[in-house]
GUSEDO-7654 format. One record per residue (C-alpha): x, y, z; residue number from 1. Coordinates in pm, whole numbers, plus 50000, padded with zeros to 5 digits. Layout:
<kolvexs>
     u     v     w   k
     X     Y     Z NUM
...
</kolvexs>
This chain:
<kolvexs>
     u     v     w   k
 49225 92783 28457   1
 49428 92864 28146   2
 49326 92746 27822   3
 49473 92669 27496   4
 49440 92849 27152   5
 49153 92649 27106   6
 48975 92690 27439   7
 49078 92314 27597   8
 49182 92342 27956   9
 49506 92274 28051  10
 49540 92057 28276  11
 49782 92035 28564  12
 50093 91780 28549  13
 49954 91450 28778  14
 50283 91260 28785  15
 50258 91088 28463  16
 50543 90961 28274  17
 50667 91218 28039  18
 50696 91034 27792  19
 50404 90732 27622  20
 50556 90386 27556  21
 50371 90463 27181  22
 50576 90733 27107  23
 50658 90717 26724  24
 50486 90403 26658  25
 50187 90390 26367  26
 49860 90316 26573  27
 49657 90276 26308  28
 49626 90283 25951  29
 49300 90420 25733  30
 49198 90175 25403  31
 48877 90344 25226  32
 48821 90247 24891  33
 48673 90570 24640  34
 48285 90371 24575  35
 48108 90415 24276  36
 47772 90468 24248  37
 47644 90142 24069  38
 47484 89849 24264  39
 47282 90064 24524  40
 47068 89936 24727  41
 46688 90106 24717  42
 46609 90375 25005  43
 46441 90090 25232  44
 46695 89891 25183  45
 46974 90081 25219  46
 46850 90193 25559  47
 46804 89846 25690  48
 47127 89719 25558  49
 47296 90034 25713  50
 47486 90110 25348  51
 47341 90251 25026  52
 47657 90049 24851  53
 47569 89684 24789  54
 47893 89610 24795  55
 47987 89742 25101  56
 47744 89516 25299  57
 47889 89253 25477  58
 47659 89096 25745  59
 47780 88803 25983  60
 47781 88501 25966  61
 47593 88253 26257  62
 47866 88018 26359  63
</kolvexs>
């Protein structure tokens, strides 16, 4: 099977459309604020809060 410069097989053609329906459009975008280190949670509770940043915890609500 031939490979490309970085090892990943290439695959033969299987019909599909040549072209994706998302072709040009913006999928996603990427928003992450530079944190500073003030605020921090301690070690325990950083690890059960799942964020040293206090400010970065958000947990949800019960509706």
């Amino acid at each position: 099977m031939d490979k490309t410069p970085n090892g990943m097989p290439i695959l033969p053609d299987q019909g599909a459309p040549s072209r994706c329906p998302c072709d040009g459009a913006q999928l996603a975008m990427v928003y992450a604020p530079m944190q500073s280190f003030r605020n921090l949670f301690s070690e325990d509770d950083a690890l059960s809060h799942g964020t040293l940043f206090e400010q970065l915890y958000k947990p949800l609500e019960e509706v």
